[in-house]
BAVOLUM-874545 format. One record per residue (C-alpha): residue in three letters; x, y, z; residue number from 1. Coordinates in Angstrom, 2 decimals. Layout:
REM residues N
PT   type        xx        yy        zz   seq
PT    ALA         X         Y         Z   NUM
...
***
This chain:
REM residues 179
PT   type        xx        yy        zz   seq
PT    UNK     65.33    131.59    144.07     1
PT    UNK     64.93    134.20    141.28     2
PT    UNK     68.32    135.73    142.30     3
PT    UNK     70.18    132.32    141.91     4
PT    UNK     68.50    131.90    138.74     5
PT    UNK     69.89    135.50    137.31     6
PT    UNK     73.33    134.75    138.63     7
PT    UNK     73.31    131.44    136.75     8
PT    UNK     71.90    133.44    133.95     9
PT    UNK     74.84    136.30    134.35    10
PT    UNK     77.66    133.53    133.32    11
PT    UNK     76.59    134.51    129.93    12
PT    UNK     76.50    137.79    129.78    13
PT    UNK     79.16    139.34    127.15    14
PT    UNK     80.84    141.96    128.93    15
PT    UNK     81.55    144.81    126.26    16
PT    UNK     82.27    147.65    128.16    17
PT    UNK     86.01    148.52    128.72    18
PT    UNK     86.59    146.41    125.39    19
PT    UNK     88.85    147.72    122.44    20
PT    UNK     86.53    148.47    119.37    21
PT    UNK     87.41    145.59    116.97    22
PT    UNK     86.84    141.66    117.24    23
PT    UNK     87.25    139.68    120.48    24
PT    UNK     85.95    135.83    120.88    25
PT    UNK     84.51    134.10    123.39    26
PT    UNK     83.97    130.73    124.44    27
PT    UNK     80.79    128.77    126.58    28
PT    UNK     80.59    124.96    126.94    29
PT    UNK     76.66    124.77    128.09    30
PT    UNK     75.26    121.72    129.06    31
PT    UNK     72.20    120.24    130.97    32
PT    UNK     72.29    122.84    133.74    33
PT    UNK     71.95    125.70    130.90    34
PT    UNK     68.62    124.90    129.23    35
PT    UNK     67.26    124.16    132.97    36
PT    UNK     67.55    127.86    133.25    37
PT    UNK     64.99    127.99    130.63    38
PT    UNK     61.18    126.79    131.05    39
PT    UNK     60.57    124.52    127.97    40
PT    UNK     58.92    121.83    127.53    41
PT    UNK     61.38    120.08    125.19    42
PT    UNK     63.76    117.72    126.51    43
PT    UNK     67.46    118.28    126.62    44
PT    UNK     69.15    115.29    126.93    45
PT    UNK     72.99    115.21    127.55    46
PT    UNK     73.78    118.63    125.64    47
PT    UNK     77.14    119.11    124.70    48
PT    UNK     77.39    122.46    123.45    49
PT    UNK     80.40    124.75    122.92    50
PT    UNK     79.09    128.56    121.34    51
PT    UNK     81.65    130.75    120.09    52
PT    UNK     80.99    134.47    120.60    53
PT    UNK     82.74    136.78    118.18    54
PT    UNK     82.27    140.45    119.41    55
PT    UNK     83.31    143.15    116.67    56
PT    UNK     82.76    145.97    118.64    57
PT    UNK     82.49    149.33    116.72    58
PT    UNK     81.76    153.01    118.62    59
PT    UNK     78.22    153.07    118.53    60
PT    UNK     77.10    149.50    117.94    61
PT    UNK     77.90    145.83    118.57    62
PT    UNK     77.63    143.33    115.50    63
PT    UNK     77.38    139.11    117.35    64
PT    UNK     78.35    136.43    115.38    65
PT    UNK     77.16    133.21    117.69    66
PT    UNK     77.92    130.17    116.60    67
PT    UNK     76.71    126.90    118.24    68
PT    UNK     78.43    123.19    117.40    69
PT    UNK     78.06    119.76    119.38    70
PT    UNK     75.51    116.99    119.90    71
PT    UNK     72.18    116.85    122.01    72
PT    UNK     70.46    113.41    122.64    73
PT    UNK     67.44    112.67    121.19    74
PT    UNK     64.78    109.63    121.36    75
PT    UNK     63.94    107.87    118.03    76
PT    UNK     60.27    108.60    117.05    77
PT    UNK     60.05    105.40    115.60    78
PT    UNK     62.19    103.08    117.48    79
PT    UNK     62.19    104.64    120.65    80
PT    UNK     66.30    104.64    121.19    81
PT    UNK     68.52    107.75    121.80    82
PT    UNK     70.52    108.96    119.47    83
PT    UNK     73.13    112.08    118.94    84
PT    UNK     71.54    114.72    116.88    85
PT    UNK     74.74    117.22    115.17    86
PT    UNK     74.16    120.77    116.51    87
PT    UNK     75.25    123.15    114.36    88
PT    UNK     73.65    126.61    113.60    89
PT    UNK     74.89    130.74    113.55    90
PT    UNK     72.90    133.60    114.21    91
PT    UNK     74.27    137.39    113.73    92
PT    UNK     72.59    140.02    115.88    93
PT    UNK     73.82    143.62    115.56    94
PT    UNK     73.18    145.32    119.14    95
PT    UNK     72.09    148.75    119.26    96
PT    UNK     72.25    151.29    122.44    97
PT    UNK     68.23    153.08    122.82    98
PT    UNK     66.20    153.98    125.78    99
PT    UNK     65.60    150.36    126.50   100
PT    UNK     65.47    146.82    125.70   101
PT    UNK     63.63    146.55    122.15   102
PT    UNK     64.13    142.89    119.81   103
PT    UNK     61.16    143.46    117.87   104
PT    UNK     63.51    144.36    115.18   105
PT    UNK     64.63    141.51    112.65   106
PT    UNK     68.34    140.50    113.90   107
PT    UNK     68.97    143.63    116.01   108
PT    UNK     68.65    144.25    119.10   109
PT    UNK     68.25    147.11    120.92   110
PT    UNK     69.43    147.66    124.98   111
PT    UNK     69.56    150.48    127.06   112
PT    UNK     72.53    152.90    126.57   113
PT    UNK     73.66    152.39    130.31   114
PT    UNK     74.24    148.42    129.88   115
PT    UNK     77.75    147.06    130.21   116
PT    UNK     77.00    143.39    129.44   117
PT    UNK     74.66    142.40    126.81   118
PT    UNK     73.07    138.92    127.88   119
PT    UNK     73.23    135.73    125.03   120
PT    UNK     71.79    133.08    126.76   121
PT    UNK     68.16    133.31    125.24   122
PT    UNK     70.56    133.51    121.90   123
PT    UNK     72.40    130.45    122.65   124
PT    UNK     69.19    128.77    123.56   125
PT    UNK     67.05    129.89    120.09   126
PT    UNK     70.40    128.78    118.44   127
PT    UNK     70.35    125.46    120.03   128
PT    UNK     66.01    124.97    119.44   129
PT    UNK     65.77    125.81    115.99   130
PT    UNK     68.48    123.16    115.23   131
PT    UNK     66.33    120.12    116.44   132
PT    UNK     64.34    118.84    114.16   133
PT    UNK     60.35    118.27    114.69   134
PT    UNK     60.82    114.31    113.67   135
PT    UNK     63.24    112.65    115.36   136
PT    UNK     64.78    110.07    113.44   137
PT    UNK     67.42    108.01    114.65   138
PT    UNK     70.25    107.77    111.99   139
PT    UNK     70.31    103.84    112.29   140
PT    UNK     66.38    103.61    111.11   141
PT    UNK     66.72    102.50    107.42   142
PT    UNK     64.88    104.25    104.61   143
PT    UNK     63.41    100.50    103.93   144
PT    UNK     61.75    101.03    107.85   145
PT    UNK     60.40    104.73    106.99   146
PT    UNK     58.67    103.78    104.02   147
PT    UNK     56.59    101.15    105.47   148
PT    UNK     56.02    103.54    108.21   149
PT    UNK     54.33    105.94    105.80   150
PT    UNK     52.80    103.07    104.37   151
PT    UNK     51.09    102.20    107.55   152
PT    UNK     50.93    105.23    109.26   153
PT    UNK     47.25    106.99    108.83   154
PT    UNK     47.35    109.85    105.93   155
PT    UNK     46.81    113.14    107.29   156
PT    UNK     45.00    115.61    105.58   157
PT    UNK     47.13    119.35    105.13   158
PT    UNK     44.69    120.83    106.95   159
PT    UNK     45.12    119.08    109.99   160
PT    UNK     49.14    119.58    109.70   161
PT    UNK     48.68    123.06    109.30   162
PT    UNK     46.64    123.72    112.32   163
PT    UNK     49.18    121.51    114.34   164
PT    UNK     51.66    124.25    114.16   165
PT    UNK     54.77    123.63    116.76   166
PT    UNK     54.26    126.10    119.53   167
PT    UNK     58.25    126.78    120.06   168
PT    UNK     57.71    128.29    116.61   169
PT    UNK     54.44    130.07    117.39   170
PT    UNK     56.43    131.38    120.63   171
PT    UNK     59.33    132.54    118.71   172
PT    UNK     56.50    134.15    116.07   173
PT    UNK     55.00    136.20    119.28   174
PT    UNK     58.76    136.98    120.07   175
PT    UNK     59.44    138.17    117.02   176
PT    UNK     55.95    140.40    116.11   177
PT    UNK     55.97    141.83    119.51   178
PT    UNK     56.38    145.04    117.97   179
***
């Protein structure tokens, strides 16, 4: 099972090694199957993703520019329908070579010196997570319909809001502060 599950995990792994230092692109359509690989609790409906790797590989470090465009279907908070939500976010990374795997850097990564492949799924997938928003509103709900929403809907205080914090974000915060 777990084997499977790196294999599937492998397709996007950036092979660097035996590459000419300077820029080099690559291409990944991910769909459904992709975020299956990972074990979230949000729902990915009908992804359809294309990332664009660019690799500018330099002697002693790699600098990742990935970019993430297309459309993942989403269900209107308020009216219940799906909708296409734009996808559309880039995150740089500058990979380092170390003793061993170490992110607890800001943007750079470190992995160990004898890698070949440096792996962008989790990348991709942070890409892809941080571009859907925490209300999902359908583009066809009117600003008429939101306001009488607000109007009805029971005033929270800030306090409760802030406590409710979104736990992808606390889980990228525990990435991130791992250090």
């Amino acid at each position: 099972m777990h084997t499977h599950f790196m294999d599937k995990l492998r397709n996007y792994d950036v092979s660097f090694s035996g590459l000419k230092t300077g820029k080099h692109e690559f291409r990944f359509e991910i769909d459904k199957e992709f975020f299956q690989l990972f074990d979230t609790e949000q729902e990915f409906t009908n992804p359809r993703i294309s990332v664009n790797v660019l690799l500018d590989k330099h002697s002693t470090f790699l600098e990742f520019e990935i970019k993430v465009h297309g459309t993942v279907e989403l269900v209107c908070d308020i009216t219940n329908e799906n909708f296409d939500h734009p996808i559309e976010n880039e995150i740089k990374v500058l990979v380092k070579f170390g003793e061993e795997y170490d992110d607890s850097e800001e943007d750079v990564i470190t992995i160990p010196s004898s890698d070949h492949a440096f792996n962008i799924a989790q990348l991709i997938y942070e890409n892809v997570a941080l571009s859907i928003p925490m209300k999902k509103i359908s583009p066809n709900v009117s600003d008429e319909d939101l306001a009488i929403l607000e109007k009805f809907s029971p005033k929270e205080t800030h306090e409760e809001e802030e406590h409710e914090s979104d736990p992808r974000w606390d889980a990228l915060k525990n990435l991130k502060n791992k250090n």
